[in-house]
VMD Tcl script that draws the C-alpha trace (Angstrom):
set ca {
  {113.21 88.12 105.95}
  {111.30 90.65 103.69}
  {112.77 93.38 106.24}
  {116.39 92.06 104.90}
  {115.42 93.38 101.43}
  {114.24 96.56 103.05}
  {117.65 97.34 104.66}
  {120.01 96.08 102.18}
  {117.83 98.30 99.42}
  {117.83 101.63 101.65}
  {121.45 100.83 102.23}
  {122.75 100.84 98.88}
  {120.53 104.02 97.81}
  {121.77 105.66 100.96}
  {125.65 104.68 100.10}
  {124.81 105.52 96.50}
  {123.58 109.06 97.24}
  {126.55 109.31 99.28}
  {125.19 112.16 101.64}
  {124.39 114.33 98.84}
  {120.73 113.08 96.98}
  {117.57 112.24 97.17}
  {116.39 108.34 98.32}
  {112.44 107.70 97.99}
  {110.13 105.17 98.75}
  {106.58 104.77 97.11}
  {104.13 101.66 97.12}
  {100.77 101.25 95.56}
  {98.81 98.02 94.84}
  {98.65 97.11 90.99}
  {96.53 94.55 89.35}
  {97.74 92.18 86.59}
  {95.14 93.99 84.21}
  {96.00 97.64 84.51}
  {99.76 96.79 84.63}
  {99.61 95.16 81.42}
  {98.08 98.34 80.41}
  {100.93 100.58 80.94}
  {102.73 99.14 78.51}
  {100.70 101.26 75.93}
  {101.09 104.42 77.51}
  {103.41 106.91 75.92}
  {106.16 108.40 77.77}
  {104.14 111.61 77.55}
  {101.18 110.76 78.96}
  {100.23 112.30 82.81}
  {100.73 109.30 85.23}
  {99.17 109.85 89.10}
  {102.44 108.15 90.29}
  {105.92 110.01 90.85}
  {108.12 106.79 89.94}
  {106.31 104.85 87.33}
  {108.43 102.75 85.24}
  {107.23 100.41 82.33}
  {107.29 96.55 83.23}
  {110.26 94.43 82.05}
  {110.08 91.45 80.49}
  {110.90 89.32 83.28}
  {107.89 91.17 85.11}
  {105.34 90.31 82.21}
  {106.84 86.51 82.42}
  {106.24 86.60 86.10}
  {102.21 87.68 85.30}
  {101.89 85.50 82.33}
  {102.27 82.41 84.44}
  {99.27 80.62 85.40}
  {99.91 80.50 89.10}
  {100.65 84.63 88.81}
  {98.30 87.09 91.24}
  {95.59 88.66 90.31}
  {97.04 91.74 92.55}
  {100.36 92.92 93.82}
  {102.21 95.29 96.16}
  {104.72 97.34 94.13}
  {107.60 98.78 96.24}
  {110.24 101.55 94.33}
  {113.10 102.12 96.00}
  {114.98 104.91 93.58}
  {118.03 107.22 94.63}
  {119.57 110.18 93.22}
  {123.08 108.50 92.78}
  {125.31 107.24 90.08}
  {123.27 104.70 89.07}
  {124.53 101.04 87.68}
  {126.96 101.46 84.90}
  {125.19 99.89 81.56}
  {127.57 97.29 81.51}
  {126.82 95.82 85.04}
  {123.13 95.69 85.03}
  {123.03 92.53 84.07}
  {125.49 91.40 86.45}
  {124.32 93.09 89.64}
  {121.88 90.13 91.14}
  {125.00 87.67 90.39}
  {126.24 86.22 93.96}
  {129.59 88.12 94.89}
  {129.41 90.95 91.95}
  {130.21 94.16 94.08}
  {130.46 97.56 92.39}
  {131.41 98.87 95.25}
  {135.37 99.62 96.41}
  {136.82 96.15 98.20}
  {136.30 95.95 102.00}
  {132.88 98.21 101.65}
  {130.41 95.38 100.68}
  {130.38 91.81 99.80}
  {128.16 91.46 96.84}
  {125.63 89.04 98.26}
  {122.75 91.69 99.50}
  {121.17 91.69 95.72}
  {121.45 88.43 95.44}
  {120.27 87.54 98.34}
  {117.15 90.18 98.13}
  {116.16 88.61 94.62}
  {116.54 84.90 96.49}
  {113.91 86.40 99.24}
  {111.33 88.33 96.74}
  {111.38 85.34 94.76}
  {110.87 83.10 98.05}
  {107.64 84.94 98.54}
  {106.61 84.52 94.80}
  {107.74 88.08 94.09}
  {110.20 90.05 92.09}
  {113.09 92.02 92.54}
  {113.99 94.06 89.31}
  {116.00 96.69 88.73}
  {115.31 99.30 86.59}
  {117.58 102.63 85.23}
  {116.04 106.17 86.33}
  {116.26 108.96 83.37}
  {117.11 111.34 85.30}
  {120.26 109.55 86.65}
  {120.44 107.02 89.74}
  {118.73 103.80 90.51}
  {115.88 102.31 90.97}
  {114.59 99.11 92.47}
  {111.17 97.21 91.91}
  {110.21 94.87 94.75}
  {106.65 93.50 93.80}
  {105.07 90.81 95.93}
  {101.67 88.90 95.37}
  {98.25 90.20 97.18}
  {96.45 87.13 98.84}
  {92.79 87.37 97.35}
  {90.52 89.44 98.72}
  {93.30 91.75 100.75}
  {95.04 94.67 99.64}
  {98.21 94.25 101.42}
}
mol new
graphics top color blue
foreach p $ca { graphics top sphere $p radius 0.5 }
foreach p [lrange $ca 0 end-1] q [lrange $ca 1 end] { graphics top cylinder $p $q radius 0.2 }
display resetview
């Protein structure tokens, strides 16, 4: 089911870039300590990572719980496109919100993705790129002692 996340992701970036743009893919493995960290970097400071974004608040809730992993697999999904309109961010995980034109999409494949991250005691956030476009933060728990 995690490979239904996947595909619904890549295809909104690839409708999104619509031909024309850039769609990329990183992954690294965090831990709850150094992510916490981030938060205190400045925007200026040199980061080894192309797509670093700082944590959200419903990503510190998720790690403040006691049940939260010590490790996790972050997974950015971020495309060149038009991005989410400010006024639909907070709309776009609702089942049946589409921003897309009727007939090309249903408006279940975020909600649905968020349903499966959060199935497998992850996350699916979303977060806006400052250069323009989209981004999407799938992070899923480590089981101890493995890396992924």
């Amino acid at each position: 089911d995690l490979e239904q996340v996947f595909v619904n992701l890549l295809l909104n970036a690839v409708d999104a870039v619509d031909r024309e743009g850039d769609v990329v893919i990183s992954s690294r493995i965090n831990d709850a300590a150094s992510f916490a960290e981030s938060i205190d970097k400045r925007r200026t400071d040199p980061m080894p990572q192309r797509w670093i974004h700082q944590p959200s608040k419903r990503a510190l809730t998720w790690l403040a719980r006691t049940d939260s992993p010590s490790r996790f697999l972050q997974i950015v999904m971020a495309d060149s496109g038009s991005g989410v309109a400010p006024e639909d961010e907070d709309r776009i995980f609702e089942p049946f919100f589409s921003t897309k034109q009727p007939g090309k999409g249903t408006g279940l494949g975020l909600a649905i993705s968020r349903s499966i991250a959060e199935a497998h005691r992850g996350k699916l956030l979303y977060r806006r790129r400052s250069g323009g476009g989209a981004c999407f933060v799938l992070e899923l728990p480590c089981p101890s002692g493995r890396t992924a």
